[in-house]
C-alpha positions in Angstrom: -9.2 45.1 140.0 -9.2 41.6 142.1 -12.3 39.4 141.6 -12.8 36.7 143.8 -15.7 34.1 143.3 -17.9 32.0 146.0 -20.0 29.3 145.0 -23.1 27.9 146.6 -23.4 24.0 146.4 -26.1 22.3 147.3 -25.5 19.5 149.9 -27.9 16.2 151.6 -30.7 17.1 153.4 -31.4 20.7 152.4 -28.3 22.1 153.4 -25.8 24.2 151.5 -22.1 24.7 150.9 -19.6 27.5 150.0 -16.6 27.1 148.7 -14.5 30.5 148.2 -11.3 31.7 147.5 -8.9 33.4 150.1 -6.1 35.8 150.0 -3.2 32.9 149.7 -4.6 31.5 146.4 -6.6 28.4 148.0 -10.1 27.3 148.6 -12.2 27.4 151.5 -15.0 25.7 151.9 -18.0 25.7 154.7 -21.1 24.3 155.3 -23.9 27.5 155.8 -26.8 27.7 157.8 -29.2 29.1 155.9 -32.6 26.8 154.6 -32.7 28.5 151.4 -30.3 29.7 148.4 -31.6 33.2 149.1 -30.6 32.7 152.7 -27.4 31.2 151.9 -26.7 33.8 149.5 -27.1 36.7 152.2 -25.5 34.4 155.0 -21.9 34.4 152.4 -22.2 38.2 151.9 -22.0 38.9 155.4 -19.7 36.6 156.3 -17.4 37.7 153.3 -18.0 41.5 154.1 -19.8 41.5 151.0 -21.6 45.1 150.5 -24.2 45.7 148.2 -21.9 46.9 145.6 -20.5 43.2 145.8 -17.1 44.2 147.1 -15.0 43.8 150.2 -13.6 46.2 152.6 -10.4 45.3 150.7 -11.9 46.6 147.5 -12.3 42.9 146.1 -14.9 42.0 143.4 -17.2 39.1 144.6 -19.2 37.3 142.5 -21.6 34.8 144.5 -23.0 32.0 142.6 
């Protein structure tokens, strides 16, 4: 089983920050859009194509922290 991890950072002026890992063994990050962590959370998973079993359509593990 693959298991891939995003974090959430909190960045200046109430903005967050994912960074995640891709298929070629590197890190992405992005800034989000969201105004909260909740939001930010939910923005990740759908942008991932995280479902609510917290995997991928590729059958990938996520865990978002």
């Amino acid at each position: 089983m693959n298991m891939k991890i995003a974090r959430i950072f909190d960045q200046d002026a109430d903005t967050f920050a994912v960074e995640y890992d891709n298929n070629i063994g590197k890190k992405n990050r992005m800034r989000l859009e969201a105004a909260t962590y909740e939001g930010a959370i939910r923005e990740v998973k759908s942008f991932l194509g995280i479902d609510a079993r917290d995997t991928d359509a590729g059958g990938t593990v996520w865990q978002v922290e």
